[in-house]
C-alpha positions as CSV (number, residue, x, y, z in Angstrom):
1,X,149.7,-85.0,-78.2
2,X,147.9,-83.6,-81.3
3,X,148.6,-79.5,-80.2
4,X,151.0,-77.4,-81.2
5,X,153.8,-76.8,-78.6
6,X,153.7,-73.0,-78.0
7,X,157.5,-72.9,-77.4
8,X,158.2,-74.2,-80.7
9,X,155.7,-72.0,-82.2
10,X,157.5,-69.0,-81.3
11,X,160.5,-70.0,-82.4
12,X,159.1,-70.7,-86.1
13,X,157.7,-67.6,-86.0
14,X,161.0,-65.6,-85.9
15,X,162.6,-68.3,-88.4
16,X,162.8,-67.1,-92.1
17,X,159.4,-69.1,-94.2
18,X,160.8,-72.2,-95.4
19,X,158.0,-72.2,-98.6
20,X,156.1,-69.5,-100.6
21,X,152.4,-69.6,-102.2
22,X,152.7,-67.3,-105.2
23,X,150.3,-66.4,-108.4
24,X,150.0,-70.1,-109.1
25,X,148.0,-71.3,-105.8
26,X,148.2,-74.3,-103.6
27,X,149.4,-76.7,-106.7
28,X,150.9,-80.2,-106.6
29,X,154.0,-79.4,-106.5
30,X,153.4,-76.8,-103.4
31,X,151.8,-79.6,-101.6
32,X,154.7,-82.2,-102.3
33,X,157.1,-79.7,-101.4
34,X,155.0,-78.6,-98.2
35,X,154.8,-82.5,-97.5
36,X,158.7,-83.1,-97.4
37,X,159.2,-80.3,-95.2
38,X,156.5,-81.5,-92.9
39,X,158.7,-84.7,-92.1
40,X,161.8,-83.1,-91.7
41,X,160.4,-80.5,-89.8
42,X,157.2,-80.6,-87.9
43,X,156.6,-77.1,-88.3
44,X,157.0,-74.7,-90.9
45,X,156.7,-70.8,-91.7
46,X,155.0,-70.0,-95.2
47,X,154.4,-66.7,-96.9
48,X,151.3,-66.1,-98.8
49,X,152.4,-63.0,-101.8
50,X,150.2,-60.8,-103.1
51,X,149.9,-62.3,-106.4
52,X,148.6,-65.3,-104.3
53,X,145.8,-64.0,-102.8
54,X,143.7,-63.1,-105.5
55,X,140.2,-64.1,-104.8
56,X,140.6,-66.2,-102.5
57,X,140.8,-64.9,-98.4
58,X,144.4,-66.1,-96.9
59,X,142.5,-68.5,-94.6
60,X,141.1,-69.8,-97.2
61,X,144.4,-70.0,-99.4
62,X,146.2,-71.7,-96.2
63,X,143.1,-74.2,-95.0
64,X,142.8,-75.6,-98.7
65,X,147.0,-76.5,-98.1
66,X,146.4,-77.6,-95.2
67,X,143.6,-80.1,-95.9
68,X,146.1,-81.2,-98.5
69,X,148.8,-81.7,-96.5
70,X,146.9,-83.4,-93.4
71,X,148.7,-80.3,-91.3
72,X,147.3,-77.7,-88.8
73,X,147.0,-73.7,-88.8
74,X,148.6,-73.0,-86.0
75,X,147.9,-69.0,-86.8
76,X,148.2,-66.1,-89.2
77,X,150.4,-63.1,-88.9
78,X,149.8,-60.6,-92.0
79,X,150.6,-62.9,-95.2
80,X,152.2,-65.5,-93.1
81,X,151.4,-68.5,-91.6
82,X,152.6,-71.2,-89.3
83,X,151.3,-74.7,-90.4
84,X,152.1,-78.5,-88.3
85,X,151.9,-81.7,-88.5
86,X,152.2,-84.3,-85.7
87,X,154.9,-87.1,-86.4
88,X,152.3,-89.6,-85.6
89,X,149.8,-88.6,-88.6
90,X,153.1,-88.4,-91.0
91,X,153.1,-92.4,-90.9
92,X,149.4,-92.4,-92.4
C-alpha cells in the first residue's frame, strides 16, 4: 500500500503544520527535522512563507524536500502542503 489514505489526508489537512520552510530553504536541518516527523507521524502539514518562496515555484520548493526526504506530495493548498511517507520505505 504505497497511496495516501484519503481519510487521513483530510484529517492532516485541518491539523495545525507541524514544520515551516522559511527564507533559508529546504536545508539540512529542515530535512532531519522533516525526517523525524516522518517516523512518528506518517503524514505531515508544512507551510511554505513568503520569504521562502523566492525564485523558486512552491512545487518546486516542496518536490526538492520531498526527494530529500524519500516522502510524497500528497497536494498543495495556497502555501501549504501535505507530504507522506509509507512506514515500509522508513526502514530503507
Amino acid at each position: 500500500m504505497s497511496e495516501a489514505d484519503p481519510t487521513r489526508v483530510k484529517i492532516v489537512w485541518q491539523d495545525p503544520a507541524m514544520a515551516q520552510i522559511g527564507k533559508g530553504g529546504v536545508s539540512d536541518s529542515l530535512v532531519k527535522e522533516i525526517v523525524r516527523l516522518l517516523k512518528k507521524h506518517q503524514y505531515i502539514k508544512v507551510r511554505m512563507l513568503r520569504s521562502a518562496l523566492g525564485e523558486d515555484a512552491k512545487s518546486e520548493l516542496i518536490e526538492s524536500l520531498c526527494e530529500k526526504t524519500g516522502a510524497r506530495l500528497v497536494g498543495i493548498r495556497g502555501n501549504t502542503a501535505v507530504i507522506f511517507r509509507h512506514r515500509a520505505s522508513q526502514k530503507a
